[in-house]
C-alpha positions as CSV (number, residue, x, y, z in Angstrom):
1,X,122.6,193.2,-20.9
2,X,121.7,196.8,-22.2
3,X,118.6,198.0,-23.9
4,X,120.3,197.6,-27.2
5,X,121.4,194.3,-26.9
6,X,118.1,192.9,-25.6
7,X,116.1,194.6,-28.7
8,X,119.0,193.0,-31.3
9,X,118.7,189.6,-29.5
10,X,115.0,189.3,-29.8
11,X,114.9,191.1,-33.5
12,X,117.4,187.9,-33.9
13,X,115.4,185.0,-32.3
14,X,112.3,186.2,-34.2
15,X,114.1,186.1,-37.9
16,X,115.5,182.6,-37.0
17,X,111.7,181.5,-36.2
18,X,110.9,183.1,-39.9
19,X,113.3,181.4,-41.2
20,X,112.5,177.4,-39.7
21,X,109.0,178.3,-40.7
22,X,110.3,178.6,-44.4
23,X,112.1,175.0,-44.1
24,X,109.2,173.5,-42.4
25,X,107.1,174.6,-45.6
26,X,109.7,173.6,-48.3
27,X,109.8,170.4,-46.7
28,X,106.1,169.5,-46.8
29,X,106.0,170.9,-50.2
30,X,109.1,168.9,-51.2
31,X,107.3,165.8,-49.3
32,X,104.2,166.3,-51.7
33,X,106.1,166.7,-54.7
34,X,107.6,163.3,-54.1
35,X,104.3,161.7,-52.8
36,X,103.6,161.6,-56.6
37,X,104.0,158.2,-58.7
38,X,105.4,160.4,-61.3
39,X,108.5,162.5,-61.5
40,X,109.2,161.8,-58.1
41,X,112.5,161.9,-57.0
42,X,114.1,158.4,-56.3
43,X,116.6,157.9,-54.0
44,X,119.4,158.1,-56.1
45,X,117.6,158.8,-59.4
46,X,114.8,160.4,-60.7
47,X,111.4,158.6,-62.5
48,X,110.5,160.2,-65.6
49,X,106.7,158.4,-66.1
50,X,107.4,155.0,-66.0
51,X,111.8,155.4,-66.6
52,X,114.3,156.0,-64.4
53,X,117.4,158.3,-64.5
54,X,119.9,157.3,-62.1
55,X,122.6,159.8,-60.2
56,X,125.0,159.6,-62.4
57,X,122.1,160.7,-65.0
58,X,122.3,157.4,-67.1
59,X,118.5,155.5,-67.8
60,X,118.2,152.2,-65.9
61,X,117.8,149.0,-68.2
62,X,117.6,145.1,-67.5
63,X,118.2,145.9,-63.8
64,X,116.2,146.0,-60.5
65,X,115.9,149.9,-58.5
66,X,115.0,150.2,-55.3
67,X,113.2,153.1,-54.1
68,X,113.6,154.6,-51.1
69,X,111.0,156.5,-50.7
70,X,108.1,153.9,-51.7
71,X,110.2,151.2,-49.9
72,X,110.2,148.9,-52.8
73,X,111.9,147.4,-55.6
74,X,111.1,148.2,-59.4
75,X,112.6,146.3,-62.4
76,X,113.4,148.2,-65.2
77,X,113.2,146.0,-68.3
78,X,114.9,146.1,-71.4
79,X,112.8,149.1,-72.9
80,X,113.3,151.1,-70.1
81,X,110.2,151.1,-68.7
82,X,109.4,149.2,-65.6
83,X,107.8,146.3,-65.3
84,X,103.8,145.8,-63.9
85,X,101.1,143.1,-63.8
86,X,103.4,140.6,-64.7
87,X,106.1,137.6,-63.6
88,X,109.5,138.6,-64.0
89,X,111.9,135.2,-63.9
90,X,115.3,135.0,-62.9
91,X,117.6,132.1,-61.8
92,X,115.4,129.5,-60.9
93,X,113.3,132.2,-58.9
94,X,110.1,134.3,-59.9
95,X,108.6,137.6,-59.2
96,X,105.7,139.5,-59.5
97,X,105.5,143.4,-60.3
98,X,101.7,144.6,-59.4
99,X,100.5,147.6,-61.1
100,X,103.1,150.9,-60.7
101,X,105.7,148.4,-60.4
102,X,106.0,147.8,-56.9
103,X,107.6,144.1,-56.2
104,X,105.4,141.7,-54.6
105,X,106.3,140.6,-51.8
106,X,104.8,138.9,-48.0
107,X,101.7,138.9,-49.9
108,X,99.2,136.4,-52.1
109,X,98.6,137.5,-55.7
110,X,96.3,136.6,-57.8
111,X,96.7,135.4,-61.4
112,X,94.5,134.1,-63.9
113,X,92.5,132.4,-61.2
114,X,95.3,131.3,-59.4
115,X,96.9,132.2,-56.2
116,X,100.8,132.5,-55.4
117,X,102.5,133.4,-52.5
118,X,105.5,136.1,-52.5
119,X,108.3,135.5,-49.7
120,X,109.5,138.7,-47.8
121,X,112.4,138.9,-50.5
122,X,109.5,139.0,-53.4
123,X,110.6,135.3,-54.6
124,X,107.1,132.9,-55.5
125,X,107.1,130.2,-52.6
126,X,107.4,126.4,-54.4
127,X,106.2,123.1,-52.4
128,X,105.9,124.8,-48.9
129,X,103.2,125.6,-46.1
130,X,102.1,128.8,-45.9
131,X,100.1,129.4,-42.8
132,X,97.7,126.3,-43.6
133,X,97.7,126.6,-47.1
134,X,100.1,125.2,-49.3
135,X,101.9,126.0,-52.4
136,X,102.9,123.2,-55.0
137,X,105.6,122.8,-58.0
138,X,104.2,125.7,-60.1
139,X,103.5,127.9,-56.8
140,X,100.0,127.7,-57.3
141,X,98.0,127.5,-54.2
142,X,96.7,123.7,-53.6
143,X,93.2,123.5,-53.4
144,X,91.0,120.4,-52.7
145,X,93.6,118.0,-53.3
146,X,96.3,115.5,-51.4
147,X,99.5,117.1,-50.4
148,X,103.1,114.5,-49.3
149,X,105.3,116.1,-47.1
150,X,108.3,114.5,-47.0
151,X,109.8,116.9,-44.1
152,X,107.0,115.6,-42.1
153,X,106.5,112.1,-44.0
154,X,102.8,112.8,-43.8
155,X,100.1,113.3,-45.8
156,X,97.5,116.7,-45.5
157,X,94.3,117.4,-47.5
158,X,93.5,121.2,-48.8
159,X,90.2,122.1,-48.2
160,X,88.2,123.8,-51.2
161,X,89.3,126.8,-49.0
162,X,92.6,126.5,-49.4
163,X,93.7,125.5,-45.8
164,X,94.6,122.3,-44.3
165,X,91.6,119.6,-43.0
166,X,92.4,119.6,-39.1
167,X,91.1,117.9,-36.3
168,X,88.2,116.6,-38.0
169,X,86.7,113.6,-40.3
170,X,86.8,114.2,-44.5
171,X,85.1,112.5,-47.3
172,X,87.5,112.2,-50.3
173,X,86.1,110.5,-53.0
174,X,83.5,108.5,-50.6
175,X,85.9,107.5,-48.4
176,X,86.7,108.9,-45.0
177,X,89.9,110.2,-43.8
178,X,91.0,112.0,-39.9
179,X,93.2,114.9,-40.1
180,X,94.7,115.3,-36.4
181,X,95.8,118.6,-35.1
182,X,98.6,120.3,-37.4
183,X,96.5,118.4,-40.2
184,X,98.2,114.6,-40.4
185,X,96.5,112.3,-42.1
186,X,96.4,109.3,-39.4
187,X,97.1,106.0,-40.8
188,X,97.1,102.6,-39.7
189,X,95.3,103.3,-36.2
190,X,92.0,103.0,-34.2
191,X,89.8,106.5,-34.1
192,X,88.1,105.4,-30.8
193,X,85.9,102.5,-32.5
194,X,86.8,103.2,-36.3
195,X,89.9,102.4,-37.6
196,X,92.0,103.8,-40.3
197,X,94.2,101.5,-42.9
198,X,97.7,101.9,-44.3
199,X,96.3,104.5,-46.7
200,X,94.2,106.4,-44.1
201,X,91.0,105.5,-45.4
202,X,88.2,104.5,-42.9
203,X,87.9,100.9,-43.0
204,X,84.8,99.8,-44.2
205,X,82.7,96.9,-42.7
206,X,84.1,93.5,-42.5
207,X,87.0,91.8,-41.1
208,X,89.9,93.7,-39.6
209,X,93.5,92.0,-38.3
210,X,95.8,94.7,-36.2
211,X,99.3,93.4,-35.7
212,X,99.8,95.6,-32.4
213,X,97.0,93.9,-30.4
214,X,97.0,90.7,-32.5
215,X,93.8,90.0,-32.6
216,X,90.7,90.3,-35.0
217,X,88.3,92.8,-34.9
218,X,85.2,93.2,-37.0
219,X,83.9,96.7,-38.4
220,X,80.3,97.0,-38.4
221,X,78.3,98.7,-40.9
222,X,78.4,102.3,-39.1
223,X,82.2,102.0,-39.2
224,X,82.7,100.8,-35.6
225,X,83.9,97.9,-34.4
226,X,81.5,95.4,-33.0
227,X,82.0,95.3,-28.9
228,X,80.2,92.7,-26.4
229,X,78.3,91.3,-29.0
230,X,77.5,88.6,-31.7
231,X,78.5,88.6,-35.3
232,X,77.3,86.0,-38.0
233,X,79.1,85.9,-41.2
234,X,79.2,84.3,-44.0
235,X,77.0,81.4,-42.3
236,X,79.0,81.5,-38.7
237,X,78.4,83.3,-35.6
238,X,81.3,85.1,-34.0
239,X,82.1,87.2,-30.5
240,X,83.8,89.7,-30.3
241,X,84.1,90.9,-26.6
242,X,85.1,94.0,-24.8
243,X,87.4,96.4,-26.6
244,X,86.1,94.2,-29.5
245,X,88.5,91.7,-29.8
246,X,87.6,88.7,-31.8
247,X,86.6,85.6,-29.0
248,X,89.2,82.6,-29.8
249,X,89.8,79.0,-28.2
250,X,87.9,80.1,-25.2
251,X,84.5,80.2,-23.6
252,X,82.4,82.8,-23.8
253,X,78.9,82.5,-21.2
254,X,75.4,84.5,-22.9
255,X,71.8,84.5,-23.1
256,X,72.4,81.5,-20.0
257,X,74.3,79.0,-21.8
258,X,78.0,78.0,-22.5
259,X,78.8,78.9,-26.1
260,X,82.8,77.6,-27.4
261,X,84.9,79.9,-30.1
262,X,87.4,77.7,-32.1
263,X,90.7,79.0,-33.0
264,X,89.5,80.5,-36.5
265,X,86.9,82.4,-33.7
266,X,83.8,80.7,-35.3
267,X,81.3,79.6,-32.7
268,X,81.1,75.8,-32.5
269,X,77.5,74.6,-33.8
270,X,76.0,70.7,-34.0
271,X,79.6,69.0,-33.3
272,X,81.7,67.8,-30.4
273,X,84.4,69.7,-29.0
274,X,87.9,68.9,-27.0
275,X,88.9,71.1,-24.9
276,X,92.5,71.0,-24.2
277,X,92.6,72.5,-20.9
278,X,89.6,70.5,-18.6
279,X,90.9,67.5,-21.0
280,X,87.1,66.6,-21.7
281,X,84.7,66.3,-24.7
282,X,81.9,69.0,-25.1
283,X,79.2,68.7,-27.4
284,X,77.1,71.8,-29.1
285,X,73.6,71.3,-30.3
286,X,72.1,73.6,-33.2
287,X,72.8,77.6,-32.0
288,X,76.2,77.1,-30.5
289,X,74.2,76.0,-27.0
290,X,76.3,74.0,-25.2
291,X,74.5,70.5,-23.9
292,X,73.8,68.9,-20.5
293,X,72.3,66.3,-18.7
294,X,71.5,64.6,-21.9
295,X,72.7,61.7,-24.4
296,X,74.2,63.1,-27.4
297,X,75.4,60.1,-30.4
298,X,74.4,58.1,-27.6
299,X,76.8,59.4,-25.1
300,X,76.2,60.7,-21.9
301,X,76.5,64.3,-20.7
302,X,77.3,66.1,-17.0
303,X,75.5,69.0,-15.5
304,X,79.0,70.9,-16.6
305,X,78.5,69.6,-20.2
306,X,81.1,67.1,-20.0
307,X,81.2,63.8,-21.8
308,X,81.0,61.2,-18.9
309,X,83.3,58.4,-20.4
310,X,86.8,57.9,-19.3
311,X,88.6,57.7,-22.3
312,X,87.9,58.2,-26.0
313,X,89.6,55.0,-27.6
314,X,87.5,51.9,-28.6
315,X,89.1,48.2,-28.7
316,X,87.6,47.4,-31.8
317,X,88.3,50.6,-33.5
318,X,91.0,50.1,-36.7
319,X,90.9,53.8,-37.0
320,X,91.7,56.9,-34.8
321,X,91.9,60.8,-35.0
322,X,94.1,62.9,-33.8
323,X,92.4,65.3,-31.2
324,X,94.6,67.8,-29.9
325,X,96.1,70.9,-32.3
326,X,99.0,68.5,-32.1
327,X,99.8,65.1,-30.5
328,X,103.2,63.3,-30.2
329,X,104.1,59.8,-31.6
330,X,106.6,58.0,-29.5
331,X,108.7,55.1,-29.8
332,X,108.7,52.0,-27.3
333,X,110.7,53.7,-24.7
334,X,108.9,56.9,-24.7
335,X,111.0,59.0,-26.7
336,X,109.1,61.4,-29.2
337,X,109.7,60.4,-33.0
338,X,107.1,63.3,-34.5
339,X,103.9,65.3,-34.5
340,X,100.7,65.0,-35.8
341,X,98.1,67.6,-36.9
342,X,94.9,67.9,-35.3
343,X,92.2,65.4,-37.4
344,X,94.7,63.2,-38.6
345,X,93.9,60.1,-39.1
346,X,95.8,57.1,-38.1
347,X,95.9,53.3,-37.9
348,X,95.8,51.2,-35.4
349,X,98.7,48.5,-35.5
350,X,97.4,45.5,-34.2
351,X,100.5,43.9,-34.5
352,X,101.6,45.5,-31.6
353,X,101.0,45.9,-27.7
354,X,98.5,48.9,-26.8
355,X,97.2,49.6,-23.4
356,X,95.2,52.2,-21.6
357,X,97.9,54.5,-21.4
358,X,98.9,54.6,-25.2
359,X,98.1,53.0,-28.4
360,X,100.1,51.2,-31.1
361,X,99.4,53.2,-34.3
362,X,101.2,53.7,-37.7
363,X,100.7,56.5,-40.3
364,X,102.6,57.8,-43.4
365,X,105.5,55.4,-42.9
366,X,105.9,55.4,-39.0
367,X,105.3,53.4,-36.6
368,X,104.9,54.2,-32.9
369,X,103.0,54.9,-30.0
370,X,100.4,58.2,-29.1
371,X,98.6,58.9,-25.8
372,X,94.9,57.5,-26.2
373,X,93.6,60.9,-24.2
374,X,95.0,62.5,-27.6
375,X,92.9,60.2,-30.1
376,X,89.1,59.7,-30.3
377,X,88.0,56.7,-32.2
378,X,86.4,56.4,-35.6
379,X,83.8,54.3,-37.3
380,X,84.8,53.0,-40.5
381,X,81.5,52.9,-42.2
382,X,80.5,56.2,-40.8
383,X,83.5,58.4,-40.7
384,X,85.8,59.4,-43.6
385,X,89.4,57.4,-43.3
386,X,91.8,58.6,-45.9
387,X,91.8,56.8,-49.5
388,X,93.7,56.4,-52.9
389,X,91.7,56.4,-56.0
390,X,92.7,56.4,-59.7
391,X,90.7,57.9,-62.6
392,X,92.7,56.4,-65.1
393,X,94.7,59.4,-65.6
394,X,96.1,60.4,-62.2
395,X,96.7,58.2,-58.9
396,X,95.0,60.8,-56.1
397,X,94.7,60.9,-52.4
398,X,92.2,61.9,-50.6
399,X,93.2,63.2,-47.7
400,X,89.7,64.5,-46.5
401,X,86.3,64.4,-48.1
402,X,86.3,66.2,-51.4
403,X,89.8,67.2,-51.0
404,X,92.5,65.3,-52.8
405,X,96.4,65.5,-54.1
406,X,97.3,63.9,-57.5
407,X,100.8,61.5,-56.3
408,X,101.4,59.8,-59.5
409,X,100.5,59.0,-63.2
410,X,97.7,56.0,-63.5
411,X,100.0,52.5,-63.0
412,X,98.5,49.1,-65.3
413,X,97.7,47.5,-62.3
414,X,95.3,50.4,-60.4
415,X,91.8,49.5,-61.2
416,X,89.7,52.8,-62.2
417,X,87.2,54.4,-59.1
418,X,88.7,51.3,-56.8
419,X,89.5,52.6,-53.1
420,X,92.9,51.9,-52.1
421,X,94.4,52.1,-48.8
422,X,97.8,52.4,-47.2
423,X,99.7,53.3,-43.8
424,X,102.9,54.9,-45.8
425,X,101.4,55.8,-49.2
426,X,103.9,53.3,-50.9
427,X,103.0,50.3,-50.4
428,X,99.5,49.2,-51.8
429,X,97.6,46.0,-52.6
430,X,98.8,44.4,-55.8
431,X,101.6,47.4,-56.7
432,X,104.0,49.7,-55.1
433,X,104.1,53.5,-56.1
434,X,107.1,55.6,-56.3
435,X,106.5,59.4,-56.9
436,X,109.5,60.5,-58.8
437,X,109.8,63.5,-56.6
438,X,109.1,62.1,-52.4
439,X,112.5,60.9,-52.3
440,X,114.1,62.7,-54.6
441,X,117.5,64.8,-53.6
442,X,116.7,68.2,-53.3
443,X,120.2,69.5,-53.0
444,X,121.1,68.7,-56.6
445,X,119.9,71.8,-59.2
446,X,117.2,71.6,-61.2
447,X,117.3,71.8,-65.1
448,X,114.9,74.7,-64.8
449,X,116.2,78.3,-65.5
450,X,114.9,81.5,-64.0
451,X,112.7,82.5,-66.7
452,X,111.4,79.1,-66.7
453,X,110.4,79.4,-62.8
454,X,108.4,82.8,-63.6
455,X,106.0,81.2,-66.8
456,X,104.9,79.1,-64.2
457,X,102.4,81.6,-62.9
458,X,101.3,82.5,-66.2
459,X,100.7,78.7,-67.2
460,X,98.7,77.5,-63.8
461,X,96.8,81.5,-64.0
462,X,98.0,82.4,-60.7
463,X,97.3,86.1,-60.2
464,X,98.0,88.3,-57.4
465,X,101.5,86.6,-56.3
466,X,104.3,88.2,-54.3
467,X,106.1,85.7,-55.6
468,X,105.7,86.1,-59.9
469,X,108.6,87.8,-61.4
470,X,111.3,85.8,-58.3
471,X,112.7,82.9,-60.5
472,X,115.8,84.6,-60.1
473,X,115.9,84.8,-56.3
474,X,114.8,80.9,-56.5
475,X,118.0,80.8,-58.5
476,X,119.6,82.7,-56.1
477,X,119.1,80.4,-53.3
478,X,119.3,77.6,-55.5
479,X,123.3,78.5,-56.0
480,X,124.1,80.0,-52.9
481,X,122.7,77.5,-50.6
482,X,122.6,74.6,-52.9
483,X,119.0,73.7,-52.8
484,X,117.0,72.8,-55.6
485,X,115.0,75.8,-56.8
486,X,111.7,73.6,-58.2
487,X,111.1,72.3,-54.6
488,X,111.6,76.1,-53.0
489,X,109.4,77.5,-55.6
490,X,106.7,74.5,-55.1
491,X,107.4,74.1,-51.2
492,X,106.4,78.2,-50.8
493,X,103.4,77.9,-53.2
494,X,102.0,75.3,-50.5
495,X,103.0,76.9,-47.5
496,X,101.8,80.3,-48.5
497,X,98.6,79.7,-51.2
498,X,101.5,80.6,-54.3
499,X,102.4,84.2,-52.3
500,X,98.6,85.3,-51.3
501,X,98.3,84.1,-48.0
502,X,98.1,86.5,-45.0
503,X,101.0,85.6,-43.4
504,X,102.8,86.0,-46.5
505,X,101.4,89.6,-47.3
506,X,102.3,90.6,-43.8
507,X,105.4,89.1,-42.9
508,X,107.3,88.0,-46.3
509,X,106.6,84.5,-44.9
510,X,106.1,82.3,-47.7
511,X,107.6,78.7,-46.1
512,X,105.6,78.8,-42.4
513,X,109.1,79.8,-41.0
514,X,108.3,79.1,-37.0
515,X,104.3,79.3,-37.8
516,X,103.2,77.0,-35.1
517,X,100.0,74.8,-35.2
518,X,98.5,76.7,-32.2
519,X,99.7,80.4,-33.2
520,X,100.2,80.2,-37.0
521,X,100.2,84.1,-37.6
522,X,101.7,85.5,-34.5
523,X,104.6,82.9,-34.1
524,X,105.7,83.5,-38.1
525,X,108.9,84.8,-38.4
526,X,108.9,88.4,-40.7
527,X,111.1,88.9,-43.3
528,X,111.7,92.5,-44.4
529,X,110.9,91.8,-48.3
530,X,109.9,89.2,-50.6
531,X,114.0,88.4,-51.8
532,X,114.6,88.4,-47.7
533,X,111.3,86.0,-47.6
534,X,112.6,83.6,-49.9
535,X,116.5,83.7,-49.4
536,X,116.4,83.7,-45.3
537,X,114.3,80.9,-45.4
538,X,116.5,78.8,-47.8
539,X,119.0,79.3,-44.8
540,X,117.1,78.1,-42.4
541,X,116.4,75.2,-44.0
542,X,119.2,74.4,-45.3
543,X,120.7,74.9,-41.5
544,X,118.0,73.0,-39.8
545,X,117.5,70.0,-42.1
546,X,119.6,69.6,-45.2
547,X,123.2,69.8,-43.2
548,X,121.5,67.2,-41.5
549,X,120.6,64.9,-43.5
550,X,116.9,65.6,-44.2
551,X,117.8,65.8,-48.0
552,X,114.1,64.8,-49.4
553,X,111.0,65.8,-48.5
554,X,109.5,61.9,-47.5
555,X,106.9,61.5,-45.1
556,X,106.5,61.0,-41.1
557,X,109.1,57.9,-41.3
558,X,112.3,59.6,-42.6
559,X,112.9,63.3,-44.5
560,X,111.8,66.8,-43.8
561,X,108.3,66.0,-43.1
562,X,109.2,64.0,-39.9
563,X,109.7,67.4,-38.1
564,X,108.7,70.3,-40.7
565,X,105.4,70.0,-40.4
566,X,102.6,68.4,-38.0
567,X,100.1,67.7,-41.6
568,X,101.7,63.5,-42.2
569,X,101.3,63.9,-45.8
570,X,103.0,67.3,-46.0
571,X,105.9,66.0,-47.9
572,X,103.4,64.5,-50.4
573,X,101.4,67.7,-51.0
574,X,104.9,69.7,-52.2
575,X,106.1,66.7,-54.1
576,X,102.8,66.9,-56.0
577,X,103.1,70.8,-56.6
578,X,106.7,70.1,-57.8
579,X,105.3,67.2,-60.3
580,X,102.6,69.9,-61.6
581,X,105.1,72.2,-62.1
582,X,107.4,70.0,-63.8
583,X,104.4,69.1,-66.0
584,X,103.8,72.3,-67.0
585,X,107.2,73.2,-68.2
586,X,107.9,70.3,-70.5
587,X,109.2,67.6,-67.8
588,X,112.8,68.3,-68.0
589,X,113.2,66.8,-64.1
């Protein structure tokens, strides 16, 4: 290269920096002119204030711009200007413009108090989570009240500031409620020593049943469950041990004594006992103490409490109860003919053989033969046998003290307030009594319509019944399965206290389906609704006695009430309900 060249070069390569230097500052200067909200140059347009001119040099109207340079959509509405501080609505989606127009969007805004949420595409967020707050129907940011979501089939509580309760204990409206992590309400659960019910609430002191460890529990006053310790309620004590489960049919040993808790879990107090398992009669003075080494009634007791007698029968005893939960009656060769309910009372049949082994004994129609080690003997003039008594009206029994069923209408030749007594409840001295519905055929229909079966709760001011409003599914059965709908309807009021009972709030159990004497609740068969309840249990009875041949509800000699159920006068008790019932609506059976 010679001198020339290297001067033109470098005269060359010092114009070309000149000249960069002139970009570079028509650049920045370009960059500050568009910096500015107005006049700035758009994309593809131009603003002019708050319009825009597009390329093609026509103004935008009705019709969303997006601007390069600011990164953000504007709508133009129909006056050309754009839209600001306000909601914009299209489809079934909204929008929010802030002031200058920029779109909302991955952002809260606030509005008249209010606050919504803006996705990333600037549409308001409807009945979803954002973060741990939540957004309802209108958009509107939940605050201090319940939220469903059905994604997670849960329930979650907004605090006052706007987030989710989580991992911790609420009051709501004085009651308490445990959000676990992620902010489920927990339902139907324990909390270490509290539990929660069905609708998450704390549960509150008293009596508490859980299905998964079947057993009751009882919630003390600070909202724990009692543990290792004694409960008295409602004038009875009860344990409730380790883990605090409720003490039941067993023996629990405190304060140096034996103390007994019956199957309902109260403590037995001043009475005698049987215990099933060391086959042996226990008595309990005044505090649940059990006795020893003393005479109690003028019976002798063991150093282990037991009664020292051999057996509990007395020769000269006429009448006898039933010990055991249940006991068997047998025939003469040993066969077993029915059950009987623990504090039954039965008679002794002198007219046949009894030994040490067994007695002869007859109640509600039969006749047979029970283990003595299963009866303990009565005194007539003490203890209460069972009676009939008319008041002129009504023939009643009374099958325990103060407790009695109506049977029949007063007969001519019943004498008012005079005690009668009988082995089958038929046969009586000086007349014979026929209740119109014992023996009656309960696979013929009964006159009664549907509507007919539902006044019934309304006329006997029955409230609270799972089963008001189902004379149609009594129908139901009634046709399908061809058994009379009256006797269903009065045969589940019994069973299950007209629809209230606990078995029947629980389990749709409303005819003691498989509800054994010594586990009624846990051996209940469930039914998934009330219709289920009432029609699945038609089935079964219709499969288990009427196809064969238990057509009428009788008594422990013949009919359903030989097998159905361990109470003798069973049968009775329904026929009565269905005699009320058949009063009520105009006695058209």
């Amino acid at each position: 290269m010679n001198f020339r060249e290297f001067w033109y070069n470098k005269i060359n390569k010092n114009r070309g920096r000149r000249l960069m230097k002139k970009v570079r500052f028509i650049f920045l200067a370009l960059l500050f002119f568009l910096a500015r909200p107005e006049g700035a140059l758009a994309s593809d347009g131009t603003w002019q204030g708050k319009q825009y001119l597009k390329a093609d040099g026509s103004q935008a109207a009705n019709e969303w711009v997006f601007d390069a340079h600011y990164q953000s959509w504007f709508y133009i509405k129909e006056d050309a200007n754009y839209a600001e501080n306000e909601w914009l609505k299209q489809g079934d989606d909204y929008f929010y413009l802030k002031s200058g127009g920029y779109m909302a969007k991955s952002e809260w805004v606030e509005d008249k108090g209010a606050f919504y949420y803006l996705d990333q595409n600037g549409k308001m967020k409807r009945n979803a989570w954002v973060g741990t707050s939540y957004v309802g129907a209108t958009g509107a940011k939940v605050i201090e009240d319940w939220v469903f979501d059905s994604q997670y089939d849960a329930w979650f509580y907004i605090k006052a500031d706007g987030q989710h309760a989580e991992k911790e204990w609420l009051q709501i409206k004085g009651k308490d409620y445990y959000f676990k992590s992620g902010g489920y309400l927990l339902t139907s659960q324990w909390i270490e020593q509290a539990y929660v019910n069905a609708t998450g609430a704390k549960v509150q002191q008293g009596w508490l049943f859980d299905k998964q460890y079947q057993s009751w529990f009882y919630i003390k006053e600070n909202g724990n469950h009692a543990d290792k310790e004694w409960i008295f309620e409602n004038g009875h004590y009860y344990y409730l041990k380790s883990g605090g489960y409720m003490a039941a049919n067993e023996w629990i040993w405190d304060k140096e004594s034996w103390f007994y808790l019956k199957s309902d879990g109260k403590m037995a107090d001043k009475e005698w006992l049987y215990d099933a398992k060391s086959q042996a009669w226990y008595y309990f003075k005044s505090g649940g103490y059990m006795a020893k080494n003393e005479t109690v009634d003028g019976y002798q007791l063991g150093s282990d409490g037991k009664w020292l007698g051999e057996k509990a029968t007395n020769e000269n005893a006429a009448y006898y109860q039933v010990v055991p939960v249940t006991a068997n009656v047998y025939n003469a060769d040993g066969e077993k003919l029915s059950y009987i309910s623990q504090g039954s009372v039965v008679w002794l049949d002198k007219d046949r053989k009894s030994d040490d082994k067994r007695l002869a004994i007859t109640i509600s129609g039969l006749s047979g033969y029970m283990k003595t080690e299963d009866l303990q003997a009565l005194d007539a003039s003490k203890d209460f046998i069972p009676y009939y008594e008319s008041d002129g009206h009504r023939f009643y029994h009374y099958v325990a003290q103060n407790a009695s069923i109506p049977v029949a209408s007063h007969l001519s030749d019943m004498e008012v307030g005079k005690k009668y007594y009988s082995a089958d409840g038929l046969h009586f001295d000086g007349f014979n009594l026929e209740n119109p519905f014992l023996f009656k055929d309960l696979t013929e229909a009964t006159n009664y319509s549907a509507e007919d079966l539902d006044k019934v709760f309304s006329l006997l001011n029955i409230d609270n019944s799972l089963l008001e409003n189902k004379g149609a599914t009594f129908k139901e059965a009634e046709e399908h399965y061809h058994i009379n709908a009256l006797y269903l309807l009065a045969h589940s009021a019994l069973e299950s206290d007209w629809g209230r009972s606990k078995i029947a709030k629980d389990k749709n159990n409303f005819f003691g389906i498989t509800a054994y004497d010594t586990t009624p609740y846990l051996s209940a068969k469930t039914f998934d609704d009330v219709d289920k309840g009432i029609l699945g249990a038609t089935k079964w009875i219709k499969e288990n006695y009427i196809d064969r041949g238990r057509t009428f509800l009788g008594n422990k000699g013949s009919g359903m009430n030989v097998e159905y159920a361990s109470d003798p006068y069973w049968g009775e008790k329904i026929a009565s309900v269905m005699m009320k019932i058949n009063e009520k609506l105009g006695g058209k059976d």
